[in-house]
N, C-alpha and C positions, 0 to 999 in steps of 0.2 A: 520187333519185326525180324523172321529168319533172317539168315544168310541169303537165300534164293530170295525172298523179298525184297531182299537190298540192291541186288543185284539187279533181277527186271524192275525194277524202280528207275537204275541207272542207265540201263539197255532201254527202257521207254515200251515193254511190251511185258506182256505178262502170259507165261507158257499155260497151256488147254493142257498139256500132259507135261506135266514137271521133272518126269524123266527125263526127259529129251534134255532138258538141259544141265540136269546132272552129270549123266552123261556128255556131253562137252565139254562138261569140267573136270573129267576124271582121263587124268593122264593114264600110260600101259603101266607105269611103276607102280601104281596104286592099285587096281582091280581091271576086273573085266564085266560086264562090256566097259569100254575104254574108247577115246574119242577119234580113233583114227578113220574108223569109218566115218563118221560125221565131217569130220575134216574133208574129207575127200570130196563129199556132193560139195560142201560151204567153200569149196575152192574153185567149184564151175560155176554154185551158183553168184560169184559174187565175182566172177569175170565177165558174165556176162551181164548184171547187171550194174557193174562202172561202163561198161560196151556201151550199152544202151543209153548212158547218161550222158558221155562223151560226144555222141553218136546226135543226139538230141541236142546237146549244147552250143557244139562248136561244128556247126554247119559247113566252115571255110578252109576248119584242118584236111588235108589230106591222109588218107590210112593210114600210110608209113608212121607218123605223128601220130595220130591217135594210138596206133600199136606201143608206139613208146609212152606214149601218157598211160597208158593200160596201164602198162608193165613197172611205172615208179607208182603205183597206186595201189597195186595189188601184191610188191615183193614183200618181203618179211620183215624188211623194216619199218617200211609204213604200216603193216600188220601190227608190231611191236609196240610200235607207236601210241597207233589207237588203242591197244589195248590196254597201255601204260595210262592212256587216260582217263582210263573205264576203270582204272584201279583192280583189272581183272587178276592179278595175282592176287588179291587177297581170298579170292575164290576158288582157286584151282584146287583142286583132290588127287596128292602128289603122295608116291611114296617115301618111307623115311627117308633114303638116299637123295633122292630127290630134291626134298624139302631141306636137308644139311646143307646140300650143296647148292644151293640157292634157284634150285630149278625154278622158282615163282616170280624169277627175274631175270629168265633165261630170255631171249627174242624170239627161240624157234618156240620154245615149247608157248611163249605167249602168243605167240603168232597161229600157230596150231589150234591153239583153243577159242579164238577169233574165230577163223574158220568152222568150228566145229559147231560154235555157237550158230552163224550162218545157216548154216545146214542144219542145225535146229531146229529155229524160228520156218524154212523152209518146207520141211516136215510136217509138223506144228501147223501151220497156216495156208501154205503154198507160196508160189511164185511171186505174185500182186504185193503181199504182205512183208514179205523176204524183202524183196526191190526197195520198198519204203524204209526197213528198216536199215537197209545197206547207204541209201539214200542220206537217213539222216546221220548217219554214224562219219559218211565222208563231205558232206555239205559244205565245209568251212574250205576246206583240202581243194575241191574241186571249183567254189568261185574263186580261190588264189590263182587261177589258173592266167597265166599270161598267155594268150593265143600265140603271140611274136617270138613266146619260147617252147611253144610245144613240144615235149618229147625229149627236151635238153635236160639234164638232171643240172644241178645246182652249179659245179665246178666248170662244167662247158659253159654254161649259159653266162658266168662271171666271166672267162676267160674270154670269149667272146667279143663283151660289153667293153672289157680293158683293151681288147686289140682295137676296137671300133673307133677308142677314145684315143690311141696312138701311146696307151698305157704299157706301161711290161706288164709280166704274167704274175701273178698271186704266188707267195710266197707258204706252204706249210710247214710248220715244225711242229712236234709232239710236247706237249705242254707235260703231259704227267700220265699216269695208266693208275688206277687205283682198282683196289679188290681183288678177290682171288680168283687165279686163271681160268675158273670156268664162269665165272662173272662179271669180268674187269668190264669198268666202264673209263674210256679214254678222251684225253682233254687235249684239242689242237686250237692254234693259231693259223689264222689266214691274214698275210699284212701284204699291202703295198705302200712301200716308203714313199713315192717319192708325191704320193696324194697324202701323206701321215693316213694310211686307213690301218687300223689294224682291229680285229673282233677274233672273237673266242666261240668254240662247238666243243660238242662232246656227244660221246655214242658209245653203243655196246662195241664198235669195233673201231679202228682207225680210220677205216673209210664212212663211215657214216659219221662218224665227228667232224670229216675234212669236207662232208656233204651241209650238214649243219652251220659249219665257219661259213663255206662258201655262200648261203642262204641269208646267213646273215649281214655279208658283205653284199649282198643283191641288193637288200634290203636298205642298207644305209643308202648305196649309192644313186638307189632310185629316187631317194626321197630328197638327195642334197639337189 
């Protein structure tokens, strides 16, 4: 199986013009055409279909909330993310500089090619087809969704929980940065003494590790 077969195997769709999705995959470093236009529809159209999902779901949020659900749904770390899932580095059409310096594990440029793909499949298909595949790619992400925390990213929604409970506030320290400075991936601690909680994140940046810890101290504490 190609490469591009491996690929819409794992994307769940299979391109009518195979271009299109090469193109996606081909950063500015590498050639031209190159994926920024693409990026650009797969960044409207994939706002406005999480809108619409949101909008459908959660009947009770108020806009303000849903604007903030949008907005942890559609930044470049959850971009990153999913795309980390989809193993989409191993696909991207990077130039040499690029590829030395580990652009295939950068967040933006993964992020970027997420989008591009979007705008794709959007092309490619239309609107109807886009929405489904946007759908399935955030499925898991959006039934997590706590309605009672909407629009709260990870560290508010802990802090919160800990004031509720007459807690002190979560503790961060930087556990370790590994890798070289245009690809460090960083390791924090999130503790509270005096419940003994303490769990471990990590992220392409220090805030998205300290979002990570916080996520995963959610998690414990919902479950004790």
């Amino acid at each position: 199986m190609s490469l591009a077969g491996r690929l819409e195997k794992t994307l769940g769709y299979a391109f009518k013009q195979p271009e299109l999705l090469q193109q996606a995959l081909t950063h500015r470093s590498h050639s031209s055409p190159h994926n920024e236009r693409l990026e650009f529809l797969g960044d409207s159209v994939l706002n406005c279909a999480i809108a619409t999902q949101l909008y459908q779901r959660f009947a009770a949020i108020k806009e303000g909330d849903l604007s903030r659900l949008r907005a942890s749904l559609v930044r470049q770390e959850t971009l990153a993310e999913v795309a980390v899932e989809l193993a989409l580095g191993d696909f991207l059409r990077l130039g040499e500089g690029e590829l030395k310096s580990g652009g295939f594990r950068r967040p933006s440029i993964l992020a970027d090619a997420l989008e591009a793909i979007i705008g794709a499949v959007y092309l490619d298909a239309g609107f109807v087809v886009a929405h489904q595949f946007i759908e399935r790619l955030y499925q898991t992400r959006i039934e997590q969704i706590d309605p009672r925390d909407a629009g709260k990213d990870a560290k508010t929604a802990l802090q919160e929980l800990l004031q509720a409970r007459r807690l002190p506030v979560p503790q961060y320290s930087l556990l370790a940065t590994r890798g070289e400075a245009h690809a460090q991936e960083f390791e924090v601690s999130c503790t509270v003494p005096s419940i003994e909680l303490q769990v471990k994140g990590s992220g392409a940046s220090r805030r998205s590790a300290e979002q990570q810890a916080a996520q995963a101290a959610l998690d414990q504490l919902k479950e004790a």
